[in-house]
PQR file with spaces between the fields and no chain letter, atoms N, CA, C, O and H, PARSE charges and radii, in Angstrom:
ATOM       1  N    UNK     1       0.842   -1.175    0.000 -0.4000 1.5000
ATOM       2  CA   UNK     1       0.000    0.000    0.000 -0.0000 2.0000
ATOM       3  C    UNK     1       0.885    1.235    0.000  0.5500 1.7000
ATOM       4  O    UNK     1       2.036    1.224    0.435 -0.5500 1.4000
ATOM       5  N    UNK     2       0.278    2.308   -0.516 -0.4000 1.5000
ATOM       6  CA   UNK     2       1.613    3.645   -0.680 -0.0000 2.0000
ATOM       7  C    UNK     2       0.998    4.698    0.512  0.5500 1.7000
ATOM       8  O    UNK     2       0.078    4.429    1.285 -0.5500 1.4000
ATOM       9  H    UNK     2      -0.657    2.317   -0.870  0.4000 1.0000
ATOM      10  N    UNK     3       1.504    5.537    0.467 -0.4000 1.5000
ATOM      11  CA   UNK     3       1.527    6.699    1.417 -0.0000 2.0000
ATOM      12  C    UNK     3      -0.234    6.818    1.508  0.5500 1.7000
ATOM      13  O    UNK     3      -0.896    6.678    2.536 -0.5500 1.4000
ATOM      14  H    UNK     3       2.252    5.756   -0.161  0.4000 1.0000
ATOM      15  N    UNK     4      -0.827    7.151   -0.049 -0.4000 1.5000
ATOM      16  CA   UNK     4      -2.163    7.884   -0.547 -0.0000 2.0000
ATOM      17  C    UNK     4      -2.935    7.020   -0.021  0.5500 1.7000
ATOM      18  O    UNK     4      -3.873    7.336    0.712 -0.5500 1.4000
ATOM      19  H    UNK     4      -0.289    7.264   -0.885  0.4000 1.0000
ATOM      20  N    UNK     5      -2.612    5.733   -0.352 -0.4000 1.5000
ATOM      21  CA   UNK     5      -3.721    4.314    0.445 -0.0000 2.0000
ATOM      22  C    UNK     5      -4.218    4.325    1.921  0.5500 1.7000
ATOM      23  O    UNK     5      -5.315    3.976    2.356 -0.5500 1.4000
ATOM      24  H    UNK     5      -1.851    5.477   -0.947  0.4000 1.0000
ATOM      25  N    UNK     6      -2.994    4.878    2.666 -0.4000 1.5000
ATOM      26  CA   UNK     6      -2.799    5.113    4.097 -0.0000 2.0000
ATOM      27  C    UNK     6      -3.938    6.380    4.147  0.5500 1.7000
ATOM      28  O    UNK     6      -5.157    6.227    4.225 -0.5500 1.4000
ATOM      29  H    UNK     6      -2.102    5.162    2.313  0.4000 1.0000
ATOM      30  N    UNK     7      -3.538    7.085    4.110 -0.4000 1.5000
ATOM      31  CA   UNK     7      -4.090    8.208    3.840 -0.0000 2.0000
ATOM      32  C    UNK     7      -5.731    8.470    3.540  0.5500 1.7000
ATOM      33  O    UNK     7      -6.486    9.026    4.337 -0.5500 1.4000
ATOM      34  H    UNK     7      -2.548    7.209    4.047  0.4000 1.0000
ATOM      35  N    UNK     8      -6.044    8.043    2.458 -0.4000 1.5000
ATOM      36  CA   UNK     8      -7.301    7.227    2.174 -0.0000 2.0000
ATOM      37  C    UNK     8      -8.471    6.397    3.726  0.5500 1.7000
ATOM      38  O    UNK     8      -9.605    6.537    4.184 -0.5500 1.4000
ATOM      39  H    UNK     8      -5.431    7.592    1.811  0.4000 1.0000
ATOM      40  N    UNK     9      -7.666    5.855    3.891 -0.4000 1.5000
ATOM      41  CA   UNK     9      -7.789    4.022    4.910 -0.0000 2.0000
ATOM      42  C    UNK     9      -8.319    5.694    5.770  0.5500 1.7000
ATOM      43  O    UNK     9      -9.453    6.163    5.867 -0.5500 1.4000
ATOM      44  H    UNK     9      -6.745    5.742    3.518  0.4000 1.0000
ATOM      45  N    UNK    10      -6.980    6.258    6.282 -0.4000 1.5000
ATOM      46  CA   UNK    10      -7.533    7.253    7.658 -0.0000 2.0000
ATOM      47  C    UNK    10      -8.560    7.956    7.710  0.5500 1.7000
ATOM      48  O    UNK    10      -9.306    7.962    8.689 -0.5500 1.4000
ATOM      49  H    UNK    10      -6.059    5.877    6.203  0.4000 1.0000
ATOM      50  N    UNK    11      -8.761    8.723    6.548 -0.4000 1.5000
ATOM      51  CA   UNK    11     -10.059    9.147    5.827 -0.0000 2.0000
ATOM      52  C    UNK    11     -11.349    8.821    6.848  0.5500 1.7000
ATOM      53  O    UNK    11     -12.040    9.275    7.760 -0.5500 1.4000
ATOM      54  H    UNK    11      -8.154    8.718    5.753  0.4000 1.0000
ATOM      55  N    UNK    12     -11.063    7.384    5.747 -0.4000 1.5000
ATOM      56  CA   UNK    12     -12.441    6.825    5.783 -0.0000 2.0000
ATOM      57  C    UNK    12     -12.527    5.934    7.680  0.5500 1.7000
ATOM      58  O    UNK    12     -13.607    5.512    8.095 -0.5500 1.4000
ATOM      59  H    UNK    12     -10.501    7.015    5.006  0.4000 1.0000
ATOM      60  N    UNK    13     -11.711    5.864    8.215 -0.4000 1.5000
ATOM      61  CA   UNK    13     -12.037    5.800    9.558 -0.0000 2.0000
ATOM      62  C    UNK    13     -12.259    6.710   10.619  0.5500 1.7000
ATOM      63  O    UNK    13     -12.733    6.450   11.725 -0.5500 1.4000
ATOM      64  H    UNK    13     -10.834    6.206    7.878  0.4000 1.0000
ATOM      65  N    UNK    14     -11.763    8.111   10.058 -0.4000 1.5000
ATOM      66  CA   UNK    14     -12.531    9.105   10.803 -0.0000 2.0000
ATOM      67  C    UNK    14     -13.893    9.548    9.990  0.5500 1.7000
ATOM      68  O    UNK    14     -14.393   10.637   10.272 -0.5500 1.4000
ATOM      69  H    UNK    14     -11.377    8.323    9.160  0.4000 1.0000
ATOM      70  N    UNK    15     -14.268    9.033    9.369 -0.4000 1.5000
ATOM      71  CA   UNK    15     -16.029    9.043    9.194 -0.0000 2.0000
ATOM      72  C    UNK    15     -16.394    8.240    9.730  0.5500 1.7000
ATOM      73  O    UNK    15     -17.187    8.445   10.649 -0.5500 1.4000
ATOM      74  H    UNK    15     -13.863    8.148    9.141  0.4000 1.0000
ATOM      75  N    UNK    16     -16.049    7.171    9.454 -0.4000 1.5000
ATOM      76  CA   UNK    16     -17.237    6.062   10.704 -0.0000 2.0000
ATOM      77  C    UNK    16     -16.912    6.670   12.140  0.5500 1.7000
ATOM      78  O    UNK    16     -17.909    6.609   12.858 -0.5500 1.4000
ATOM      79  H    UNK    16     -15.405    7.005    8.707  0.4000 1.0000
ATOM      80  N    UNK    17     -15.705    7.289   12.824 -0.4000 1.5000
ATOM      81  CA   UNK    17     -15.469    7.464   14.074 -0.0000 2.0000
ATOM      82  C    UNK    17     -16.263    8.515   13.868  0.5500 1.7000
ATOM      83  O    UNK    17     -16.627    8.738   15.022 -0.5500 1.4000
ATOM      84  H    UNK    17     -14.895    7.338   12.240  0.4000 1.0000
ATOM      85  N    UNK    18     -16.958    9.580   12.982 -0.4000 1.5000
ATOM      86  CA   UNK    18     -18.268   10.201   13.148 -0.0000 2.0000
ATOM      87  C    UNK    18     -19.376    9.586   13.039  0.5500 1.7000
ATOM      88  O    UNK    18     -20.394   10.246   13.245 -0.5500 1.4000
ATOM      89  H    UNK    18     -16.662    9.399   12.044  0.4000 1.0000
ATOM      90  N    UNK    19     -19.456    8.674   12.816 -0.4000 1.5000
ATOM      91  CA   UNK    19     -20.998    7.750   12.323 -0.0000 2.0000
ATOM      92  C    UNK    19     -21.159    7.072   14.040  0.5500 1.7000
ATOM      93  O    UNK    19     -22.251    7.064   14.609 -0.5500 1.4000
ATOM      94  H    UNK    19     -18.629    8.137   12.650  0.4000 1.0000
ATOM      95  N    UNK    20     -20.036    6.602   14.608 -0.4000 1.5000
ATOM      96  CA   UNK    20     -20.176    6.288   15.907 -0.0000 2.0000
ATOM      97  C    UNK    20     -20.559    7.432   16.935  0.5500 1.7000
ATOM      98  O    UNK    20     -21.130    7.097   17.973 -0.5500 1.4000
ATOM      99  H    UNK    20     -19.149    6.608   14.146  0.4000 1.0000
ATOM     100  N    UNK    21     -20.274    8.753   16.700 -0.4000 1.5000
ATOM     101  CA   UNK    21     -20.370    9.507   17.547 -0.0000 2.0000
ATOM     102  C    UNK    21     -21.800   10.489   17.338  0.5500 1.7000
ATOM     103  O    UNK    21     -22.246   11.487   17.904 -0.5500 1.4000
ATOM     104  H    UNK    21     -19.810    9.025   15.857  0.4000 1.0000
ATOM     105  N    UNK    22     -22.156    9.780   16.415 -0.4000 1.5000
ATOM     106  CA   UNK    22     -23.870   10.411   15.795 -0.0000 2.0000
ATOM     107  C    UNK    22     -23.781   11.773   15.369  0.5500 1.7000
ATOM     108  O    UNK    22     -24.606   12.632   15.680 -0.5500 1.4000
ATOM     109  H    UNK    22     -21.794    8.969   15.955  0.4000 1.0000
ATOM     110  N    UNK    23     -22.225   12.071   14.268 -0.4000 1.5000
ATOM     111  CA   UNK    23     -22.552   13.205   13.881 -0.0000 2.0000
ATOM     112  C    UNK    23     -22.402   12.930   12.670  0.5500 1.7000
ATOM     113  O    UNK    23     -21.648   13.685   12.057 -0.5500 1.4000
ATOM     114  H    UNK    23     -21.554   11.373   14.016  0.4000 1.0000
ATOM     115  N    UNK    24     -23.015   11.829   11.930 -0.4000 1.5000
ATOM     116  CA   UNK    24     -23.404   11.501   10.733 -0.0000 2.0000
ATOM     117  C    UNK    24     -24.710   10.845   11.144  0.5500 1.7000
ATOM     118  O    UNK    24     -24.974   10.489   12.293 -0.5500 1.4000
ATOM     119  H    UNK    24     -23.628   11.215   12.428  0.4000 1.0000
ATOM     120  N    UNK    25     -25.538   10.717   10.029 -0.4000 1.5000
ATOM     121  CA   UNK    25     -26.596   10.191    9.906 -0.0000 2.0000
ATOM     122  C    UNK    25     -26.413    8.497    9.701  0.5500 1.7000
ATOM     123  O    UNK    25     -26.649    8.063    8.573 -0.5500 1.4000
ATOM     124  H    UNK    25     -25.323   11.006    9.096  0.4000 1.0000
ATOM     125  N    UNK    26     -26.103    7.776   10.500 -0.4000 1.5000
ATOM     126  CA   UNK    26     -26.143    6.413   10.347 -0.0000 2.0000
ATOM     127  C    UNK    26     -27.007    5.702    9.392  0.5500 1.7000
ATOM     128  O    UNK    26     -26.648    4.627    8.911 -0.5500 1.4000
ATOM     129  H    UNK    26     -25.911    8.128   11.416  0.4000 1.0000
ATOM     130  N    UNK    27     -28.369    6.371    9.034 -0.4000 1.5000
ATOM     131  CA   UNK    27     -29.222    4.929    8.059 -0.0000 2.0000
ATOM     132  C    UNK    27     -29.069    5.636    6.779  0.5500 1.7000
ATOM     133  O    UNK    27     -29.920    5.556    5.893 -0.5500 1.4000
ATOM     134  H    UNK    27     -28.661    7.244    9.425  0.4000 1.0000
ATOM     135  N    UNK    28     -27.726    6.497    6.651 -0.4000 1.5000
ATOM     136  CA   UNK    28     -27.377    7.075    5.241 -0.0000 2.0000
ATOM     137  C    UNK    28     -26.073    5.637    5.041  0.5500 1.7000
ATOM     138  O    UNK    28     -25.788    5.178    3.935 -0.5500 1.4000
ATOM     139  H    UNK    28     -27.035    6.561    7.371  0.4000 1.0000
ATOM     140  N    UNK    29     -25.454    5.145    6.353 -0.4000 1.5000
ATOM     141  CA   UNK    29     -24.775    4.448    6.391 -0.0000 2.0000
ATOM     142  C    UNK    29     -25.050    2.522    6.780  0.5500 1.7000
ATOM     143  O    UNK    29     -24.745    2.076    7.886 -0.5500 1.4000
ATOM     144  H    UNK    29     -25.686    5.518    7.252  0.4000 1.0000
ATOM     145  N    UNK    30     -25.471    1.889    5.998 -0.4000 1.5000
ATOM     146  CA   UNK    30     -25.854    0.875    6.974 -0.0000 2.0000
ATOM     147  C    UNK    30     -24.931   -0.160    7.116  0.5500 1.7000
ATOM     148  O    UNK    30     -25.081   -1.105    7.890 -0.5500 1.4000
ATOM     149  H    UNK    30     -25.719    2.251    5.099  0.4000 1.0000
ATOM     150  N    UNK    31     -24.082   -0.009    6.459 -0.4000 1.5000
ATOM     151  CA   UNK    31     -23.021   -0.971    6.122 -0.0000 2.0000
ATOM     152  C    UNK    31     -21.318   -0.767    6.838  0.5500 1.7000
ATOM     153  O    UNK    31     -20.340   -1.492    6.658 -0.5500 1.4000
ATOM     154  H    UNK    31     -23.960    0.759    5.830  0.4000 1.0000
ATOM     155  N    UNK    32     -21.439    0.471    7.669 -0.4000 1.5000
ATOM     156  CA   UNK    32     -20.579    0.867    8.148 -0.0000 2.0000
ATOM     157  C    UNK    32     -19.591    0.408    9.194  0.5500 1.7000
ATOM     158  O    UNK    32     -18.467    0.797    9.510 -0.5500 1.4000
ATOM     159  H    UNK    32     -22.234    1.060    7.816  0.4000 1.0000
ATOM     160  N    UNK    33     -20.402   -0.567    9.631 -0.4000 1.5000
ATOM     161  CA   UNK    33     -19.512   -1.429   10.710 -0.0000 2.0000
ATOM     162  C    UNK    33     -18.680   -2.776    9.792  0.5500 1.7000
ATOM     163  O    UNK    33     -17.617   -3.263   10.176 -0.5500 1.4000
ATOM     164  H    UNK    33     -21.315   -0.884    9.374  0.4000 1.0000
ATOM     165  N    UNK    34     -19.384   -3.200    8.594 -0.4000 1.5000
ATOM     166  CA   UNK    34     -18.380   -3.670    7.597 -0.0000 2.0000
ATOM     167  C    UNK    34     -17.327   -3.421    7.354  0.5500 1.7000
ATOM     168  O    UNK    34     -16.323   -4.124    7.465 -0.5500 1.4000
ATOM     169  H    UNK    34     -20.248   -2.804    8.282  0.4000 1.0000
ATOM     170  N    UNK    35     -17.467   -2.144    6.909 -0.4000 1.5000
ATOM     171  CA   UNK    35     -16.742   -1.560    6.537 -0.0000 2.0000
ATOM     172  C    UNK    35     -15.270   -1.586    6.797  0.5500 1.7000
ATOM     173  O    UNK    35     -14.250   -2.034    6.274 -0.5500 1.4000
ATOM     174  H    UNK    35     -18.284   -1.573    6.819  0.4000 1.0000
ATOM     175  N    UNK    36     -15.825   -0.530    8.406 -0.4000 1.5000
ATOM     176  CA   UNK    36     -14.642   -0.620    9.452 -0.0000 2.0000
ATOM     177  C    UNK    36     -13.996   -2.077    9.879  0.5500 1.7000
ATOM     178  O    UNK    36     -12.847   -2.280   10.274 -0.5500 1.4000
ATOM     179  H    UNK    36     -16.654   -0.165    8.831  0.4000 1.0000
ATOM     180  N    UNK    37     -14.650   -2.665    9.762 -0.4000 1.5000
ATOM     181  CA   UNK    37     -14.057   -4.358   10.129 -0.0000 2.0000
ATOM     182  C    UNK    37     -12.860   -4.844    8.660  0.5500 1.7000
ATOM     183  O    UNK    37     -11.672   -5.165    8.680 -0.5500 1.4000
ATOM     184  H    UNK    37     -15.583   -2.500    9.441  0.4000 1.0000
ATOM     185  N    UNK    38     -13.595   -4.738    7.809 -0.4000 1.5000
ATOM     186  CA   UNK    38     -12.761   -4.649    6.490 -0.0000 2.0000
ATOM     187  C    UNK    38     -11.202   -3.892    6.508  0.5500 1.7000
ATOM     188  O    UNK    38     -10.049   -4.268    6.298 -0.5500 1.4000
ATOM     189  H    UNK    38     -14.560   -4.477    7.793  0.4000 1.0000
ATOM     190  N    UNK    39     -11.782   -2.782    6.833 -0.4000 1.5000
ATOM     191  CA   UNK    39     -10.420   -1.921    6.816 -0.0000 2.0000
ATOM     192  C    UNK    39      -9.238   -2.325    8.060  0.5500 1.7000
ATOM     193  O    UNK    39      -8.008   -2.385    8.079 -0.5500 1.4000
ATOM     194  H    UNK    39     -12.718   -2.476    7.003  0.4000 1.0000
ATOM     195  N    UNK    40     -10.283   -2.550    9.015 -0.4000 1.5000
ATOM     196  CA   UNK    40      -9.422   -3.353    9.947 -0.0000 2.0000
ATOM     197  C    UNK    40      -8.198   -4.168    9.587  0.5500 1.7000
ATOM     198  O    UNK    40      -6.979   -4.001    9.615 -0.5500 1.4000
ATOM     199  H    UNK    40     -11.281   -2.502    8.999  0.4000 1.0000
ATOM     200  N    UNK    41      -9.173   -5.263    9.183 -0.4000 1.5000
ATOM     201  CA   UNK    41      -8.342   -6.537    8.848 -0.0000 2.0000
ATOM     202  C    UNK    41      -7.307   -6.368    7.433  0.5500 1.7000
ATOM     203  O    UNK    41      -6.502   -7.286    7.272 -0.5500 1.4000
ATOM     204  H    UNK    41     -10.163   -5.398    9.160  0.4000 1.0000
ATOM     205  N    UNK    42      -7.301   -5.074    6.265 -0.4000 1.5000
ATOM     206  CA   UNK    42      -6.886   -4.842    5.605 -0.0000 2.0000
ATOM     207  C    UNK    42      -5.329   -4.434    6.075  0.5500 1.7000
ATOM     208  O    UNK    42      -4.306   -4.672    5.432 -0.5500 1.4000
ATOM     209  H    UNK    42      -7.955   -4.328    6.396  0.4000 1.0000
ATOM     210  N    UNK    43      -5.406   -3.883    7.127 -0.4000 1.5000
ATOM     211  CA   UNK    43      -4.405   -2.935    7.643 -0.0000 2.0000
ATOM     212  C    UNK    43      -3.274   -3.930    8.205  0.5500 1.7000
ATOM     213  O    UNK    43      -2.080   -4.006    7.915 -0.5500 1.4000
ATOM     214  H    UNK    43      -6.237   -3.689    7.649  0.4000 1.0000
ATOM     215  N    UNK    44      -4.278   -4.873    9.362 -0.4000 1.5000
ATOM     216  CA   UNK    44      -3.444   -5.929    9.893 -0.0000 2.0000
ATOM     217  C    UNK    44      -3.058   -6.637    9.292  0.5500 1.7000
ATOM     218  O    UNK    44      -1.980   -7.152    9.589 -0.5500 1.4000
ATOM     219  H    UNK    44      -5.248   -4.811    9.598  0.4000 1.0000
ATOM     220  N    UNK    45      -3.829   -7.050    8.026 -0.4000 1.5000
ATOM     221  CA   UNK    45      -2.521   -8.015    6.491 -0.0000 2.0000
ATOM     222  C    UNK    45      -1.431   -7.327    6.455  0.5500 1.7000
ATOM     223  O    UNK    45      -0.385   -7.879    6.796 -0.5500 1.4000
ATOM     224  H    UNK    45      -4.704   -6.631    7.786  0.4000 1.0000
ATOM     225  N    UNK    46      -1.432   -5.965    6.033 -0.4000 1.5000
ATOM     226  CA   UNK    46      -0.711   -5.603    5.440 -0.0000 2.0000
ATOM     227  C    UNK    46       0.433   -5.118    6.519  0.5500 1.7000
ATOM     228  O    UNK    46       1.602   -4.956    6.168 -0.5500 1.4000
ATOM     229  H    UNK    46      -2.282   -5.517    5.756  0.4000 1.0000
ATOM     230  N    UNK    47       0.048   -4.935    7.665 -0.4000 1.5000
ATOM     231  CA   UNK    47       1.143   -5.061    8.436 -0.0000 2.0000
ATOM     232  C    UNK    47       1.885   -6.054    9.017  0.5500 1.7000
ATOM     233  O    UNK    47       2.818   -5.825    9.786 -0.5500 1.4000
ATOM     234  H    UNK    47      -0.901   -5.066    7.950  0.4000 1.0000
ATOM     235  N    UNK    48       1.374   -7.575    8.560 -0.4000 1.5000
ATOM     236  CA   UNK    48       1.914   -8.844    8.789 -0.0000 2.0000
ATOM     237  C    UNK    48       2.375   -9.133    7.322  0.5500 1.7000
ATOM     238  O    UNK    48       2.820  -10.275    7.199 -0.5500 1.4000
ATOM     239  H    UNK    48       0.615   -7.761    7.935  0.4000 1.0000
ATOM     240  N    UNK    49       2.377   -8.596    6.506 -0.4000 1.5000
ATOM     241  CA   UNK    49       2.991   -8.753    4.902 -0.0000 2.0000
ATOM     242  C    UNK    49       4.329   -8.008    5.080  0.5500 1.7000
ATOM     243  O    UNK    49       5.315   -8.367    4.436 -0.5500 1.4000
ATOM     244  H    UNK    49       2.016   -7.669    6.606  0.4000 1.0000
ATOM     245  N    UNK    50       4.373   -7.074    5.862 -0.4000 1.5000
ATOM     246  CA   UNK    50       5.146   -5.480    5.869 -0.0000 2.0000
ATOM     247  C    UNK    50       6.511   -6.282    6.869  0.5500 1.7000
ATOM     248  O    UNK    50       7.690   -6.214    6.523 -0.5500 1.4000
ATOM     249  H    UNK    50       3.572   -6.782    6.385  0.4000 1.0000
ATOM     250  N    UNK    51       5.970   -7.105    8.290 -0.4000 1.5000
ATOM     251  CA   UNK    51       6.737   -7.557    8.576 -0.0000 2.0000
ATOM     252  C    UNK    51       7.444   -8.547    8.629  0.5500 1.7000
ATOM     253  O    UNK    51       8.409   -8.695    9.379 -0.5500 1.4000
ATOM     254  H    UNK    51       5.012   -7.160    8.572  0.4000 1.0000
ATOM     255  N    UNK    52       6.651  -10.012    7.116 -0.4000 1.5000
ATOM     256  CA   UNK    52       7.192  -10.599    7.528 -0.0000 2.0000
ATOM     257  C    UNK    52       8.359  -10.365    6.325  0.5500 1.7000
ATOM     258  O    UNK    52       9.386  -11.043    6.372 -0.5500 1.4000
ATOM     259  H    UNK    52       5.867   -9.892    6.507  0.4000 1.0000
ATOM     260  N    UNK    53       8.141   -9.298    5.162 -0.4000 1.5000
ATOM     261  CA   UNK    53       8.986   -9.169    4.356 -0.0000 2.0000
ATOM     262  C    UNK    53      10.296   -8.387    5.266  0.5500 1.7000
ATOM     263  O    UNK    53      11.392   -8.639    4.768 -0.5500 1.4000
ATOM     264  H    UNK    53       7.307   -8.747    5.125  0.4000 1.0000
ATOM     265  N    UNK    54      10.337   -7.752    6.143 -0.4000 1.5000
ATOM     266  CA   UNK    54      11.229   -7.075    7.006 -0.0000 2.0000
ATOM     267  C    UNK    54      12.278   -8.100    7.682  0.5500 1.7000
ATOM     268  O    UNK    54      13.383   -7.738    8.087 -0.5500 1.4000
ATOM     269  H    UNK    54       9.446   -7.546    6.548  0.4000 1.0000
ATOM     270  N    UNK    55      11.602   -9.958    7.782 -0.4000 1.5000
ATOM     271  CA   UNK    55      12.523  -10.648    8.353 -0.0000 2.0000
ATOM     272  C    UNK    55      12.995  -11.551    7.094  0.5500 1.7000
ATOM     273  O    UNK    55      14.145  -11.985    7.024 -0.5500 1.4000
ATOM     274  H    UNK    55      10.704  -10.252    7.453  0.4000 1.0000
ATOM     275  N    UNK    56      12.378  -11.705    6.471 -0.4000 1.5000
ATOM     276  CA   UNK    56      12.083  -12.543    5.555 -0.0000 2.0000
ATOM     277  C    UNK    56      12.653  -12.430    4.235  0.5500 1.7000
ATOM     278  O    UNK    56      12.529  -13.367    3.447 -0.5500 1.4000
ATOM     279  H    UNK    56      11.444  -11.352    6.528  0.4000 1.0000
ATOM     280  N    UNK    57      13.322  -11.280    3.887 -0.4000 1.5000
ATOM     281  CA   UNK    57      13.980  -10.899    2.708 -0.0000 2.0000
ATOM     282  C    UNK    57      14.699   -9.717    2.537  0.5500 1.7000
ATOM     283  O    UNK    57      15.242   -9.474    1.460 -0.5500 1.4000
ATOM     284  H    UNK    57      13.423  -10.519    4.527  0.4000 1.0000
């Protein structure tokens, strides 16, 4: 992932961290806890890709 991806990813988790705090309209959002779970687990690949290339090659 490059700098912009990162960047992006943060974005879009400080909107849901507004969708949690009810200063978005949630049933504009219904899919939002997906979402965030997605991006989650996107991040933690890529930071177990990140390190195992760091020991690994």
């Amino acid at each position: 992932m490059t700098d912009k991806d990162f960047k992006n990813v943060e974005d879009i988790q400080r909107m849901l961290k507004y969708l949690d705090k009810g200063k978005l309209d949630a049933t504009a959002w219904p899919n939002a806890l997906e979402i965030k779970k997605s991006l989650d687990k996107l991040l933690d690949e890529h930071k177990e890709y990140m390190e195992h290339m760091k020991h690994h090659h």
